[in-house]
DRENFI-873019 format. One record per residue: residue in one letter; residue number from 1; x, y, z of N, C-alpha, C, O, CB in turn. Coordinates in pm, whole numbers. Glycine has a CB too. Example, Ala and Ser with C-alpha at 12.3 -4.5 7.8 and 13.67 -1.06 7.14 Angstrom:
2
REC code pos   n.px   n.py   n.pz  ca.px  ca.py  ca.pz   c.px   c.py   c.pz   o.px   o.py   o.pz  cb.px  cb.py  cb.pz
REC    A   1   1319   -569    780   1230   -450    780   1320   -330    780   1424   -332    846   1131   -447    905
REC    S   2   1285   -225    708   1367   -106    714   1290      3    787   1341    114    804   1408    -60    572
This chain:
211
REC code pos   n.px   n.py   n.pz  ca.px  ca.py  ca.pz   c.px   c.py   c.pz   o.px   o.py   o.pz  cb.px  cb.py  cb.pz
REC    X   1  26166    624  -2836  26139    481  -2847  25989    456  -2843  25912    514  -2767  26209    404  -2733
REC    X   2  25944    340  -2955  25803    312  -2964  25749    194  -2872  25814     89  -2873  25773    281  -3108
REC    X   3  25685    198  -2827  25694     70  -2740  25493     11  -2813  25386     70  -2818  25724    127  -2498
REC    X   4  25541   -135  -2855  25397   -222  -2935  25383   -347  -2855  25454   -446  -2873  25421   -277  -3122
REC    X   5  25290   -337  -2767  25232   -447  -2719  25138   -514  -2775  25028   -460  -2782  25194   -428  -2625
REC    X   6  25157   -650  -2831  25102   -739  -2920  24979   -762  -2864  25000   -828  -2761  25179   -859  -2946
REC    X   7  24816   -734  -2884  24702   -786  -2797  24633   -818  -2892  24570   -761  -2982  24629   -701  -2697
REC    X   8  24670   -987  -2838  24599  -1101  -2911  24542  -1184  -2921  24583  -1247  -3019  24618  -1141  -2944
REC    X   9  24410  -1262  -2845  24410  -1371  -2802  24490  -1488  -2805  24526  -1551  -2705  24336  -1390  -2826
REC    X  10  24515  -1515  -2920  24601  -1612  -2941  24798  -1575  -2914  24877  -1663  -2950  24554  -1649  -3098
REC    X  11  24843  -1465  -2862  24912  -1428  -2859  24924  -1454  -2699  25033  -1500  -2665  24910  -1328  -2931
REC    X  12  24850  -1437  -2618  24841  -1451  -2489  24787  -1603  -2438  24822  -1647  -2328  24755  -1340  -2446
REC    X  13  24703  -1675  -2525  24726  -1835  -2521  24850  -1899  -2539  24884  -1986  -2458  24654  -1897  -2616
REC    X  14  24926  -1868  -2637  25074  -1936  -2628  25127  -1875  -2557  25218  -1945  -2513  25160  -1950  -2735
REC    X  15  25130  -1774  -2512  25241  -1703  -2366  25205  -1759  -2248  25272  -1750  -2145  25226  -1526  -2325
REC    X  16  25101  -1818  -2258  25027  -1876  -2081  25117  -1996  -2066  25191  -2015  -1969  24818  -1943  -2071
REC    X  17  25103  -2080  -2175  25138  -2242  -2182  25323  -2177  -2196  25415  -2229  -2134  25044  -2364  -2365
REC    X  18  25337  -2076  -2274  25486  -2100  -2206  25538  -2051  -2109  25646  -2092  -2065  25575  -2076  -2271
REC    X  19  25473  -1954  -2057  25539  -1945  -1937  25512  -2114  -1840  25571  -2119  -1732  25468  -1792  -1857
REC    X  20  25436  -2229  -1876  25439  -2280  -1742  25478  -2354  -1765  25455  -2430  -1859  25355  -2299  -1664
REC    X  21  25613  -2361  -1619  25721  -2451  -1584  25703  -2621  -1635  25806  -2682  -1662  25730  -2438  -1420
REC    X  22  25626  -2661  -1641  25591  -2834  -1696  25593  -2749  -1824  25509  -2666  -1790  25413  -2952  -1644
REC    X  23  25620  -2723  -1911  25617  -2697  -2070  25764  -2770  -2116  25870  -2717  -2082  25609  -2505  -2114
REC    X  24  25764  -2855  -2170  25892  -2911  -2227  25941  -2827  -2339  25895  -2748  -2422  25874  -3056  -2278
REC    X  25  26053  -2878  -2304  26139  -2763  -2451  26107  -2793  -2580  26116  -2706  -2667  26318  -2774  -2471
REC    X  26  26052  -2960  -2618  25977  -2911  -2776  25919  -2822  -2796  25931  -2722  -2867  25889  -2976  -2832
REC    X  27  25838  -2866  -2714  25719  -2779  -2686  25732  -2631  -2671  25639  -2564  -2718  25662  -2822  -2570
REC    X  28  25836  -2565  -2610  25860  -2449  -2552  25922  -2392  -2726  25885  -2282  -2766  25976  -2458  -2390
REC    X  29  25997  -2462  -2799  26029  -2447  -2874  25906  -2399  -2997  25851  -2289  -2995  26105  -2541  -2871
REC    X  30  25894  -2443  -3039  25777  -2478  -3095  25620  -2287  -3083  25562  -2201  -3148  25735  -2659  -2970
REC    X  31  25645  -2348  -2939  25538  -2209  -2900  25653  -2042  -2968  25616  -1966  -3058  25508  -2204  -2643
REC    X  32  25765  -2032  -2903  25848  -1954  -2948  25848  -1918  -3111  25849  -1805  -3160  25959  -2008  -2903
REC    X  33  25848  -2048  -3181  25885  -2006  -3330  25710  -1962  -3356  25691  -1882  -3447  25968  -2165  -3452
REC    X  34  25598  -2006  -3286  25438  -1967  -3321  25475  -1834  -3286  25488  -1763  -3386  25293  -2043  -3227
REC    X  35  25499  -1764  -3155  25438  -1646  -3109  25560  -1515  -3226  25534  -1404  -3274  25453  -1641  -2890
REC    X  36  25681  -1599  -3231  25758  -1431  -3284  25732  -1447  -3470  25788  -1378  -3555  26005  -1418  -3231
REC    X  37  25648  -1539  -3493  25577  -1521  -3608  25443  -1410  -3629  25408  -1349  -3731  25538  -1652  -3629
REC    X  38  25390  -1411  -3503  25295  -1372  -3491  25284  -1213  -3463  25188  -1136  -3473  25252  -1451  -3415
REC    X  39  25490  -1182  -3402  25496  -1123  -3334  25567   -995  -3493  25593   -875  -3503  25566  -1193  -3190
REC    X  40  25571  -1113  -3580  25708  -1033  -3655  25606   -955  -3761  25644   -860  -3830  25855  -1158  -3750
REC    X  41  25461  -1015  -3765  25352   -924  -3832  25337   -837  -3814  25341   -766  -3915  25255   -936  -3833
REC    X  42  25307   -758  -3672  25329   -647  -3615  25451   -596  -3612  25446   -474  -3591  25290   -653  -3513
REC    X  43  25600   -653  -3627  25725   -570  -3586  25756   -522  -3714  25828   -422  -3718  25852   -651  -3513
REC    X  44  25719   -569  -3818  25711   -536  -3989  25595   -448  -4024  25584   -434  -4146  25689   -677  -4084
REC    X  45  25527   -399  -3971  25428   -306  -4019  25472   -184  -4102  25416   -136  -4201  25359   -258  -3906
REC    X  46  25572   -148  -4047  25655    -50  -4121  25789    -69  -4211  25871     16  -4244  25688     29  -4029
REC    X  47  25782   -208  -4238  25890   -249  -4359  25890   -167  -4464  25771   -165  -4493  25869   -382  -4421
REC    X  48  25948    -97  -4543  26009    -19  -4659  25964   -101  -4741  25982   -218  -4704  26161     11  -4671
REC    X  49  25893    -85  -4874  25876   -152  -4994  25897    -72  -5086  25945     38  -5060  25763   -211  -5012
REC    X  50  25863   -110  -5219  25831    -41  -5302  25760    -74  -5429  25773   -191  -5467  25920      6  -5316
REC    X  51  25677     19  -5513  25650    -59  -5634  25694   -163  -5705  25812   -175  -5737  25653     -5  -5702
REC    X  52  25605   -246  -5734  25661   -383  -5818  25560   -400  -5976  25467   -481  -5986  25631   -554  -5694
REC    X  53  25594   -329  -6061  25503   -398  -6219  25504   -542  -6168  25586   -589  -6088  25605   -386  -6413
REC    X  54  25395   -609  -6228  25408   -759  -6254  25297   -749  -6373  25224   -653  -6398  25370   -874  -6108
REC    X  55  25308   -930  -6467  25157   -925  -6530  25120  -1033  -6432  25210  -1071  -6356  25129   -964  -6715
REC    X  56  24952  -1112  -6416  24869  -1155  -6404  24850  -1231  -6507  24861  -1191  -6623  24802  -1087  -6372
REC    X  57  24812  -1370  -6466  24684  -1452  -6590  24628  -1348  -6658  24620  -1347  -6780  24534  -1545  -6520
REC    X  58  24587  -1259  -6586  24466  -1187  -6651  24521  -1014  -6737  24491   -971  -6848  24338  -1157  -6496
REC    X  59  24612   -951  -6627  24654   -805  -6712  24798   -777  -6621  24826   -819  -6509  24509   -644  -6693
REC    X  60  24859   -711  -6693  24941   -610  -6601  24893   -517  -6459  24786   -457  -6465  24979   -510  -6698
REC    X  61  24926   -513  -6411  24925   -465  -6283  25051   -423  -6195  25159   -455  -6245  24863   -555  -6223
REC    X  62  25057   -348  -6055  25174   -244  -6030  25169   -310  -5853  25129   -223  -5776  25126    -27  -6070
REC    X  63  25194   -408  -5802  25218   -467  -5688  25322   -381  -5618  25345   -263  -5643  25257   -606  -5708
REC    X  64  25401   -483  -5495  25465   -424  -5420  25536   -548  -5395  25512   -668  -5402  25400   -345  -5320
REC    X  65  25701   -418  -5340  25790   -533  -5300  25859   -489  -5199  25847   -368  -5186  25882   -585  -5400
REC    X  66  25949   -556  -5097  26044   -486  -5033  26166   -414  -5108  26236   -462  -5197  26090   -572  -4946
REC    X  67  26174   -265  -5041  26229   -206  -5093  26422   -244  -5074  26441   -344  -5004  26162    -87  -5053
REC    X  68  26479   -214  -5097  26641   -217  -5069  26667   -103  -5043  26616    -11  -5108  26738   -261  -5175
REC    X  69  26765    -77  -4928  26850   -208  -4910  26744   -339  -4805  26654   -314  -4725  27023   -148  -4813
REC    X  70  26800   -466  -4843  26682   -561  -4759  26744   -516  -4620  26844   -451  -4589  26681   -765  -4790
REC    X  71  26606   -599  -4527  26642   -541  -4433  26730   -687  -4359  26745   -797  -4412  26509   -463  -4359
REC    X  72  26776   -643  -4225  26878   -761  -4191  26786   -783  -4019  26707   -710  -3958  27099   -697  -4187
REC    X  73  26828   -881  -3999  26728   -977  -3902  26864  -1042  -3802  26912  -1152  -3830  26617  -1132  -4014
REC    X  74  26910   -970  -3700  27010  -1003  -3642  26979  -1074  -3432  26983  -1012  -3325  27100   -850  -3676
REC    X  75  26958  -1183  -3455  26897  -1271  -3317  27027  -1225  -3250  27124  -1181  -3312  26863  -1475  -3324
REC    X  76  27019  -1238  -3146  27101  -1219  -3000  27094  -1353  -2957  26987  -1410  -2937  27034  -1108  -2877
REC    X  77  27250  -1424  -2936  27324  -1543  -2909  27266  -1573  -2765  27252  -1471  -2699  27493  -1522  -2918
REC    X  78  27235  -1673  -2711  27178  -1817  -2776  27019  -1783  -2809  26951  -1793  -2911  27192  -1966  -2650
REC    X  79  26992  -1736  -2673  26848  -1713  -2686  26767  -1660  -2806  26652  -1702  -2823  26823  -1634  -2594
REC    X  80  26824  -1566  -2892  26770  -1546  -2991  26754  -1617  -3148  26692  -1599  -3252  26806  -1455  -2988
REC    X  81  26826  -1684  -3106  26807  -1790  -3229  26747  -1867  -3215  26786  -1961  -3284  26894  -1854  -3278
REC    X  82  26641  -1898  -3146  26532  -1954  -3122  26396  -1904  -3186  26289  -1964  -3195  26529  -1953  -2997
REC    X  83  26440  -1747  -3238  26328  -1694  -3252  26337  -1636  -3416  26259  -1562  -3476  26306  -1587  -3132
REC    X  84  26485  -1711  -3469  26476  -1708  -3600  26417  -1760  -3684  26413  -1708  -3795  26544  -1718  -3632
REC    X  85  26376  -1836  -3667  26303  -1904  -3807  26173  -1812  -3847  26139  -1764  -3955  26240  -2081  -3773
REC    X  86  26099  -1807  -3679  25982  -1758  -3672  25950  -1602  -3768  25841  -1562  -3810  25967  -1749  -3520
REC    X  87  26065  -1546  -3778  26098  -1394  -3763  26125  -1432  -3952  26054  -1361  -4023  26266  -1327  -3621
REC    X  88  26196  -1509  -4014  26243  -1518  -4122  26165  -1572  -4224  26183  -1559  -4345  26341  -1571  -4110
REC    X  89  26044  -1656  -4145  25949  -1694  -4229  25850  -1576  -4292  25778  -1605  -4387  25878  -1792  -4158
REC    X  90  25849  -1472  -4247  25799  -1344  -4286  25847  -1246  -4359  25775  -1156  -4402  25777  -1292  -4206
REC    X  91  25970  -1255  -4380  26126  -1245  -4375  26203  -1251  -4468  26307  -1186  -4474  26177  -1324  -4312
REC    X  92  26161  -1332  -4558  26240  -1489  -4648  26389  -1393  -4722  26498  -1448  -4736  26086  -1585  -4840
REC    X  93  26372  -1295  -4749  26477  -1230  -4833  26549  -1184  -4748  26644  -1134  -4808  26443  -1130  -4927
REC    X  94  26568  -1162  -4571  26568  -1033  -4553  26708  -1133  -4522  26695  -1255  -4508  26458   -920  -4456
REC    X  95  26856  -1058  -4511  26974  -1111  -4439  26994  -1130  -4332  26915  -1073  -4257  27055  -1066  -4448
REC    X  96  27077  -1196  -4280  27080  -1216  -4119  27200  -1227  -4088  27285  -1297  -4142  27010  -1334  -4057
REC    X  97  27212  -1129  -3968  27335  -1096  -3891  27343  -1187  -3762  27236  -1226  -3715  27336   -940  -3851
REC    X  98  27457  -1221  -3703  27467  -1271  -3545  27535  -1159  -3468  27621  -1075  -3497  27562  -1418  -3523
REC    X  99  27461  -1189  -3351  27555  -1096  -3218  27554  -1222  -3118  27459  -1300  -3113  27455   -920  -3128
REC    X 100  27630  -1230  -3066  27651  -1345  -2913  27723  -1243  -2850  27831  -1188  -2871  27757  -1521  -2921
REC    X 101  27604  -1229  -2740  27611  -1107  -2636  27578  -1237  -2465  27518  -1343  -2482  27433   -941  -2688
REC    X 102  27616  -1206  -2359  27593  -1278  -2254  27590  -1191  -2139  27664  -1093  -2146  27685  -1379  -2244
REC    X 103  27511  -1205  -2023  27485  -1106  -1921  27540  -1184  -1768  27499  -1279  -1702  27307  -1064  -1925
REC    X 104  27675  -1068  -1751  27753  -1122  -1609  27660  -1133  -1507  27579  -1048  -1469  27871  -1024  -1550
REC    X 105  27672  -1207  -1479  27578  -1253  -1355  27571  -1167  -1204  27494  -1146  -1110  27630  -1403  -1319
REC    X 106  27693  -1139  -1246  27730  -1050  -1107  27693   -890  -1142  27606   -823  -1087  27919  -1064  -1063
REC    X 107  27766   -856  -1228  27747   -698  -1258  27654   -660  -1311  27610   -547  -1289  27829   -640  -1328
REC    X 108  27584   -765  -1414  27422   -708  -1481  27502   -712  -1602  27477   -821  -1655  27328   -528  -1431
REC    X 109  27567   -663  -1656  27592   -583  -1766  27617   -684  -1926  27609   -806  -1908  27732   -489  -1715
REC    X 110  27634   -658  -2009  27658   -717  -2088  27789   -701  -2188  27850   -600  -2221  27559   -713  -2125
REC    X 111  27810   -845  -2227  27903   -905  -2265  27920   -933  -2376  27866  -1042  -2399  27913   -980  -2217
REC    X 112  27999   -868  -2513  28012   -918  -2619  28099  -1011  -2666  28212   -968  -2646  28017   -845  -2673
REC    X 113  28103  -1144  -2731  28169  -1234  -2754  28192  -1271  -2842  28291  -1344  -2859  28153  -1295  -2718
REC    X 114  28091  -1229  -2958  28148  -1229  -3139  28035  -1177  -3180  27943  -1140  -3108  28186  -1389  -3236
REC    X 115  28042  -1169  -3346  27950  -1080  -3415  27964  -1094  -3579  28075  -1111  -3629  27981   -930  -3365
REC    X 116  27866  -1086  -3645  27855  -1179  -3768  27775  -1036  -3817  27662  -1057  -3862  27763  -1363  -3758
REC    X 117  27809   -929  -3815  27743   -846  -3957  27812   -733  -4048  27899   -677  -3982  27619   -768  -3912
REC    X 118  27803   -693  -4147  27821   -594  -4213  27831   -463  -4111  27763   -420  -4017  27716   -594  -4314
REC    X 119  27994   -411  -4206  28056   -271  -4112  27949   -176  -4128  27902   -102  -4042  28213   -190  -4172
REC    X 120  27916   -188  -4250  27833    -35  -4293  27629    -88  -4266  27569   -181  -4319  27885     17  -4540
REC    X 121  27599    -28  -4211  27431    -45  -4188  27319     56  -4209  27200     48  -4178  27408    -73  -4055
REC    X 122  27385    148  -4267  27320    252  -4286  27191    255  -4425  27225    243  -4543  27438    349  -4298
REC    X 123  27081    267  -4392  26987    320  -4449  26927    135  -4405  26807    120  -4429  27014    406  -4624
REC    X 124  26978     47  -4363  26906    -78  -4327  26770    -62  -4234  26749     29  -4154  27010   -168  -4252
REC    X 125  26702   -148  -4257  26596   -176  -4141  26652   -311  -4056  26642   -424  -4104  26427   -209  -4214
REC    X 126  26706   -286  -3937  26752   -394  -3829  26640   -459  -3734  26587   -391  -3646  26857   -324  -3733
REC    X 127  26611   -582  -3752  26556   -646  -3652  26612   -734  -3550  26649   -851  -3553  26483   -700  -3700
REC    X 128  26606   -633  -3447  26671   -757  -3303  26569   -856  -3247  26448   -858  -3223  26720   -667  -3140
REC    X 129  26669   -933  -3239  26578  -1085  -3182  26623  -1110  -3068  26746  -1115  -3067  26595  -1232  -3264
REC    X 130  26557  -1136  -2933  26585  -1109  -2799  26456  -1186  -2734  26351  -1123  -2746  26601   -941  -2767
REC    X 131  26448  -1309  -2668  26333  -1368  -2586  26294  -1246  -2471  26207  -1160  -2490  26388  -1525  -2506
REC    X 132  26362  -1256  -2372  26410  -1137  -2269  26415  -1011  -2264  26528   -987  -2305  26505  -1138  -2245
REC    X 133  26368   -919  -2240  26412   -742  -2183  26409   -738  -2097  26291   -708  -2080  26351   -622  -2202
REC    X 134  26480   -750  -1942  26513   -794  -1833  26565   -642  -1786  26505   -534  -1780  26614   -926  -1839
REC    X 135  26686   -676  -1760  26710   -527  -1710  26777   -411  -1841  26816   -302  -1798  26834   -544  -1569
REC    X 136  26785   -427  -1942  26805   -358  -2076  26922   -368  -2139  26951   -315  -2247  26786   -230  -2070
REC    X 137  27025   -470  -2041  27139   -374  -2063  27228   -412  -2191  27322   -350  -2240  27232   -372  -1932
REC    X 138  27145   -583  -2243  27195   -636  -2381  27112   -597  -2493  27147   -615  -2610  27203   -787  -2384
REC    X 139  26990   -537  -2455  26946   -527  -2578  26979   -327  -2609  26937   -259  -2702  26761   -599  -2579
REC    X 140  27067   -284  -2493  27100   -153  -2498  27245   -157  -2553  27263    -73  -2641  27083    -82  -2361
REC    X 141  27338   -222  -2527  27418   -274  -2612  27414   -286  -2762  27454   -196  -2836  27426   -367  -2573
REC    X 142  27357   -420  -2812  27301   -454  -2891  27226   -356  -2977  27204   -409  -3086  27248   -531  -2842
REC    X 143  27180   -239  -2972  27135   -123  -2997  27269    -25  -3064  27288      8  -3181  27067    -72  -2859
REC    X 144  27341      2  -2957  27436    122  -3007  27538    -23  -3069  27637     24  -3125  27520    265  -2850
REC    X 145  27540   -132  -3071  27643   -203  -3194  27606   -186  -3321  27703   -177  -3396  27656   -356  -3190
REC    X 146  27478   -177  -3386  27381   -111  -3461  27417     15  -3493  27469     37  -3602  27263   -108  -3402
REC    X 147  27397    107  -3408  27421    239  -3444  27591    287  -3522  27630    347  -3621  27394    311  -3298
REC    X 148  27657    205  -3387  27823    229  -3434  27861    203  -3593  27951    265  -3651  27925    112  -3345
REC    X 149  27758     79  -3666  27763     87  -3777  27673    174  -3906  27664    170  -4029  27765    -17  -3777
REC    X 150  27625    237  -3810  27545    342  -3890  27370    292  -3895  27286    377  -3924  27619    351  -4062
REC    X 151  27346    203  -3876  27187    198  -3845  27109    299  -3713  27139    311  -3594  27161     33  -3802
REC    X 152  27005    359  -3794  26910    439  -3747  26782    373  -3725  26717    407  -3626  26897    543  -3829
REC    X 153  26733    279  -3806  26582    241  -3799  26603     72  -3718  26651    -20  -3784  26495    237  -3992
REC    X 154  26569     56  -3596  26586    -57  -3545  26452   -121  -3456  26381    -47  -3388  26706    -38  -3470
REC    X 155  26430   -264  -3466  26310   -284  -3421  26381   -397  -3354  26454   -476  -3414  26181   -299  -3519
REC    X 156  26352   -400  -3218  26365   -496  -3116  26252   -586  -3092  26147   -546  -3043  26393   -434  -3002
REC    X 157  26275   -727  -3130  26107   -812  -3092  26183   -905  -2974  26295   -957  -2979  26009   -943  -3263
REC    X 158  26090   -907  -2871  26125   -975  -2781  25964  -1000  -2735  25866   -938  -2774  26238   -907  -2687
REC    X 159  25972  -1135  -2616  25869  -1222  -2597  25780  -1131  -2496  25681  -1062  -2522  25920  -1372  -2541
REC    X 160  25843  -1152  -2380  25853  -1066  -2268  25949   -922  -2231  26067   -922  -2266  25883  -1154  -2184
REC    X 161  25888   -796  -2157  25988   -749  -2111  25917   -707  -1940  25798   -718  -1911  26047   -626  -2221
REC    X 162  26037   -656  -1838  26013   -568  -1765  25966   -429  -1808  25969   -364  -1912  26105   -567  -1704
REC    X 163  25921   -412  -1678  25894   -221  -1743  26072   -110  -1683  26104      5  -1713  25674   -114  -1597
REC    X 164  26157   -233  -1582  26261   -162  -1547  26369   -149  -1668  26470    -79  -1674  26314   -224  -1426
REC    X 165  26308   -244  -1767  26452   -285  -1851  26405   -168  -1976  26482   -116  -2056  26472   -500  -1919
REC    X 166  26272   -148  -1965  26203    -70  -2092  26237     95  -2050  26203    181  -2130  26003   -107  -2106
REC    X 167  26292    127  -1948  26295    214  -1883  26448    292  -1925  26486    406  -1950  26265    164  -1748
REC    X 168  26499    177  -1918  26724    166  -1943  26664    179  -2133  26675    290  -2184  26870   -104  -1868
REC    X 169  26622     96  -2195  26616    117  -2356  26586    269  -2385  26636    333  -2478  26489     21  -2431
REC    X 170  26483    323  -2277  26405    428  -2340  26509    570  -2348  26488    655  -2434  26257    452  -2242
REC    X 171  26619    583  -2252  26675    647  -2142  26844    652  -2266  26904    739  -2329  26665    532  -1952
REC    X 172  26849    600  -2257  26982    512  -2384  26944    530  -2492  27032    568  -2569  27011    341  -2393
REC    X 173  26825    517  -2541  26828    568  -2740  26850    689  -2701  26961    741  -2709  26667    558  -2869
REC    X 174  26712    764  -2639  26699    901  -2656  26661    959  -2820  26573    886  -2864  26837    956  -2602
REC    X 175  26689   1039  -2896  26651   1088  -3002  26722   1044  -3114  26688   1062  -3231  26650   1207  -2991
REC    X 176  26850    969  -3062  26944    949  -3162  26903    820  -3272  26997    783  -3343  27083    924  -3083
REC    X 177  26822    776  -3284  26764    713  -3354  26600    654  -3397  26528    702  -3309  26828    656  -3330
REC    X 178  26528    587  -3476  26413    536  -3451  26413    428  -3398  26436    341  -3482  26347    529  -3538
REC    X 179  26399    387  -3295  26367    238  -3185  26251    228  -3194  26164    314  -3209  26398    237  -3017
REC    X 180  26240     55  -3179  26105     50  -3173  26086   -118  -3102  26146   -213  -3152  26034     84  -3339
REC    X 181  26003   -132  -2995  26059   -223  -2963  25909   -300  -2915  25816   -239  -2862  26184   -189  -2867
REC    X 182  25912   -463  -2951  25743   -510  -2985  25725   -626  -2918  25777   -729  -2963  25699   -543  -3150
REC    X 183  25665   -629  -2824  25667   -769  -2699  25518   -822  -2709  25424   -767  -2765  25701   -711  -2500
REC    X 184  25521   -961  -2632  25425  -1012  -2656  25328   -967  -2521  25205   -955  -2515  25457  -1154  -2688
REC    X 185  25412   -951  -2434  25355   -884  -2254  25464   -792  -2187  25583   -815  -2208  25332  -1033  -2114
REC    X 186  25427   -694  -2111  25500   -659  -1966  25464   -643  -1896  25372   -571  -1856  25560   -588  -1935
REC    X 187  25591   -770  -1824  25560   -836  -1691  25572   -760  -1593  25622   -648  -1609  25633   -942  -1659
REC    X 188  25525   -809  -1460  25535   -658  -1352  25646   -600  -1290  25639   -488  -1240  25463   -671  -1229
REC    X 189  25749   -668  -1291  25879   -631  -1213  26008   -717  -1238  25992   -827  -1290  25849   -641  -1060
REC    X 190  26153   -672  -1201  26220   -739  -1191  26273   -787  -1012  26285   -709   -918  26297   -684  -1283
REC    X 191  26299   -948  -1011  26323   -910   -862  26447   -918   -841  26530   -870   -919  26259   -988   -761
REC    X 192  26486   -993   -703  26616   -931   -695  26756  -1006   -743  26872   -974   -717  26628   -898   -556
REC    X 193  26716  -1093   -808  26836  -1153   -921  26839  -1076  -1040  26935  -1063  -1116  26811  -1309   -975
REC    X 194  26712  -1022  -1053  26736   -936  -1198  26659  -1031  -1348  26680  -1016  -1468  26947   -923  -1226
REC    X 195  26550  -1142  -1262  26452  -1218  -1351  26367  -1140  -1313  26349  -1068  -1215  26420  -1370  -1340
REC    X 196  26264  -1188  -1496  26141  -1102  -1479  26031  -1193  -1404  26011  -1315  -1407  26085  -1046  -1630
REC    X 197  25972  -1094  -1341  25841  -1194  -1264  25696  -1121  -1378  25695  -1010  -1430  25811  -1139  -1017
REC    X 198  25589  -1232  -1388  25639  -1352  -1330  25718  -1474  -1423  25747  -1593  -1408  25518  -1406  -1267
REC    X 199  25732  -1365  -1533  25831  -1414  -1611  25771  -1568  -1683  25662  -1625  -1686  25969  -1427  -1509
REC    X 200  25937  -1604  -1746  25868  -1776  -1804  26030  -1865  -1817  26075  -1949  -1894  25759  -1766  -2027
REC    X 201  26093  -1772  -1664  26223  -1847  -1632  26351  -1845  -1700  26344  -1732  -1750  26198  -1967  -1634
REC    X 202  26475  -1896  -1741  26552  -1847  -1835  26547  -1917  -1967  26590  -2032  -1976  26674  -1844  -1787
REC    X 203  26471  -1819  -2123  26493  -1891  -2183  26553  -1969  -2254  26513  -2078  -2296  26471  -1876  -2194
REC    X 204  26689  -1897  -2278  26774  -1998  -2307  26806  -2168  -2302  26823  -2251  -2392  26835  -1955  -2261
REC    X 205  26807  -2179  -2142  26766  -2300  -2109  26680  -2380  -2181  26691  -2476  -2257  26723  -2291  -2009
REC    X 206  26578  -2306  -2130  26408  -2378  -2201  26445  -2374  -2328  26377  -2460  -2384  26237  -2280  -2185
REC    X 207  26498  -2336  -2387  26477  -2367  -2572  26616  -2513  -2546  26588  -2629  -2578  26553  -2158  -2735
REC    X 208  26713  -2489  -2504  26844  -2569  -2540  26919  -2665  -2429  27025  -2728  -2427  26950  -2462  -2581
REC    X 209  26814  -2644  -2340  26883  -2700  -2187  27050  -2600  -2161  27116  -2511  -2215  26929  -2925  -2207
REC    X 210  27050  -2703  -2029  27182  -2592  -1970  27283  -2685  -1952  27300  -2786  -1883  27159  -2498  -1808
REC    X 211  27389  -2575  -2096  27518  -2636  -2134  27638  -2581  -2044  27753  -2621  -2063  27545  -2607  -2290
């Protein structure tokens, strides 16, 4: 597993204002779709293309395009669909899958509840969309649901993570695939509910209030 910490000025100006608690959810909103734009430049560095002929006003020439198969852009239910647009505006061709995954409160663990993609995934480039890397255990999930369909090349963008939850991702791929996973910070710890400190609270909420 690759682990890309985004260092940006402006990447760490919108993470300040959202982590703090007076940040309203336009607002919170808003910063979210700025930073995983910012974030999806870096999580695409290694997008697959390929030659493209085109002509010019002026001559022929041999550009570039994304290669196929496109790649698919699959957010994690609720929280991650917050961070679609941001991710798709970079994106525009690429398909998009759903997972609605939820984390028991009691056990840690995670919870699958439906799922919106193609059986076969193989030779795809997968992008997970995830605010959170907390304690690992949905976006470790969320990982081998990927794999079970045959995806190998997977890039996890998330806002924030722990270093305990980066620890469970790292431990869980192992060799069996390329992971790669691209945050905007990591934060120092998890405490003992299993939030990250000092974190920027649950986002879910903050993007949608609490239904």
């Amino acid at each position: 597993m690759r682990l890309h910490v985004a260092d940006h000025p402006l990447v760490a100006h919108k993470l300040t204002v959202l982590r703090n608690q007076d940040t309203t959810s336009p607002t919170f909103r808003l910063l979210v779709d700025e930073l995983v734009t910012l974030l999806a430049y870096e999580a695409t560095r290694d997008v697959r293309v390929q030659p493209f002929p085109i002509v010019t006003p002026v001559a022929p020439t041999v550009g570039t395009k994304l290669a196929d198969p496109r790649p698919i852009v699959v957010p994690i239910l609720r929280a991650g669909l917050g961070m679609l647009d941001g991710m798709t505006r970079l994106l525009p061709t690429a398909e998009v899958g759903f997972l609605g995954m939820r984390r028991d409160e009691e056990t840690l663990e995670a919870i699958t509840y439906a799922n919106r993609l193609p059986d076969d995934l193989s030779g795809r480039q997968c992008f997970l969309l995830d605010p959170m890397l907390a304690t690992g255990g949905t976006l470790v999930a969320a990982i081998e649901y990927l794999f079970d369909r045959g995806a190998r090349d997977v890039t996890a963008v998330c806002i924030i993570a722990a270093p305990e939850g980066l620890k469970v991702v790292e431990d869980a791929v192992g060799d069996r695939g390329d992971v790669t996973v691209v945050v905007a910070a990591v934060d120092e710890r998890l405490n003992e509910k299993a939030y990250i400190v000092p974190g920027l609270g649950d986002a879910g909420d903050r993007l949608y209030g609490i239904v």
